[in-house]
Legacy VTK file of the C-alpha trace (Angstrom):
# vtk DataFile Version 3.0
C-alpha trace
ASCII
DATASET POLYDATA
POINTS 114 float
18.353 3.054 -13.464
14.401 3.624 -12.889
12.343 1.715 -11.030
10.043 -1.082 -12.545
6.323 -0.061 -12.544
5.878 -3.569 -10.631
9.057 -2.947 -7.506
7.607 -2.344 -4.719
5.828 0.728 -3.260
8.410 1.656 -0.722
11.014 1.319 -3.463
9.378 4.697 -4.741
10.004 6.975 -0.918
11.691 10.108 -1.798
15.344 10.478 -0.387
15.421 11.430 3.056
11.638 10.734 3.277
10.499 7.849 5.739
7.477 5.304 5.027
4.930 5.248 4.889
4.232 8.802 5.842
7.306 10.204 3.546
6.689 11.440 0.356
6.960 9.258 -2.749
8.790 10.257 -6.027
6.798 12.572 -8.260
7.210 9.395 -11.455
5.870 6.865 -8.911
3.315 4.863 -9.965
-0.192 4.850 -9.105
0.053 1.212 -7.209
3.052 2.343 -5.529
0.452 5.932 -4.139
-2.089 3.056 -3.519
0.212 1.133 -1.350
1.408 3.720 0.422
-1.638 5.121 1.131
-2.856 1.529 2.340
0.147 1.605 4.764
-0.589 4.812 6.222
-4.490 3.672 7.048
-3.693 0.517 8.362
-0.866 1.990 10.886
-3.186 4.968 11.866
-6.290 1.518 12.581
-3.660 -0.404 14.406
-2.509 2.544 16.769
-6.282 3.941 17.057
-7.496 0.104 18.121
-3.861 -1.290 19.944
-3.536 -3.235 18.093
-0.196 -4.986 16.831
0.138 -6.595 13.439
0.177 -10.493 14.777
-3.373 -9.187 16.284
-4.800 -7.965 13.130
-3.659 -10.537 11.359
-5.243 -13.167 13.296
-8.692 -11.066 13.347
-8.136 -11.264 9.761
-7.633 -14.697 8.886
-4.151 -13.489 7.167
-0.542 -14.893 8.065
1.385 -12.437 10.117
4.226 -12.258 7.217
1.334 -10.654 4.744
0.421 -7.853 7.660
3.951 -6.763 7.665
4.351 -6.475 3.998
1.462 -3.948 3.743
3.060 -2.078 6.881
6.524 -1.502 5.216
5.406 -1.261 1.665
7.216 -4.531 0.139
3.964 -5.196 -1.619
0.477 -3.711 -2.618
-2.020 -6.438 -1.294
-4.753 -7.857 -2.953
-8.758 -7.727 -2.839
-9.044 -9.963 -0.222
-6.350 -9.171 1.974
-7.871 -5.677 2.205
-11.076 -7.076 2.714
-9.967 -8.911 5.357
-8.286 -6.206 7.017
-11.206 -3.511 6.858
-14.080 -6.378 8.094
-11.668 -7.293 11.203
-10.550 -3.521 11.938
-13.926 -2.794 10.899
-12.416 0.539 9.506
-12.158 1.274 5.280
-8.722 1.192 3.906
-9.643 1.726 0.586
-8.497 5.166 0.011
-11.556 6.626 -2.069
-10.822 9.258 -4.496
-7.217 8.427 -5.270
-7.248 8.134 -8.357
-8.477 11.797 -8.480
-5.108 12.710 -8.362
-3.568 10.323 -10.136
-2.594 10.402 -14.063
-1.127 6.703 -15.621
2.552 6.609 -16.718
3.027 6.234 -20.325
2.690 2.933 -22.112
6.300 0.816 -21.996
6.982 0.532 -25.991
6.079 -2.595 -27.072
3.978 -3.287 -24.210
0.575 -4.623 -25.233
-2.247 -3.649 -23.123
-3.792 -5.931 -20.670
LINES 1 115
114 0 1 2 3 4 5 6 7 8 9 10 11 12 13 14 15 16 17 18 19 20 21 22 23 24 25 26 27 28 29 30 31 32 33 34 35 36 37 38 39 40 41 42 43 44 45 46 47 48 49 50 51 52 53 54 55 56 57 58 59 60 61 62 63 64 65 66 67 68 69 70 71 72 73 74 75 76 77 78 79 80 81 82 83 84 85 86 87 88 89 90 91 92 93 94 95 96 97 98 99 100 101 102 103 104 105 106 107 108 109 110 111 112 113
């Protein structure tokens, strides 16, 4: 059965692969890329500064819970909750030219547009 455009990003690691530095399915959507790319910046921050996630998390004004989340790919987070996390690591997460290399899956039928 495929995976729902909204599951979350993990959901979409290649078999055998390992997150967040695995490779994602080649159909996996552009939040899931976004989230795992997220992921993957905020571990690199957290080793770079030792840092653990409860420490970030207070910097950040974020529940511990929500830091996790990110880190394993259960969700992609909002705005603020990456805004949060850059000003306290005082590092951009925000991967910049993603969507270079991205391309939008086709429109479910019946789907109206948002």
């Amino acid at each position: 059965m495929p995976k729902k455009r909204d599951s979350a990003p993990a959901d979409f690691l290649a078999s055998g692969h390992q997150w967040p530095s695995g490779q994602l399915v080649a159909d996996a959507p552009p939040t899931a890329r976004l989230g795992k790319e997220l992921a993957v910046r905020l571990k690199q921050a957290l080793q770079e500064q030792g840092l653990s996630a409860r420490q970030v998390a207070d910097a950040a004004q974020l529940r511990h819970p929500t830091v996790l989340r990110v880190l394993n790919g259960t969700v992609v987070p909002d705005g603020r909750t990456i805004i949060h996390l850059e000003t306290a690591l005082k590092t951009p997460l925000w991967p910049a030219g993603l969507h270079e290399h991205l391309t939008l899956p086709p429109a479910e039928s019946g789907a109206a547009p948002s």
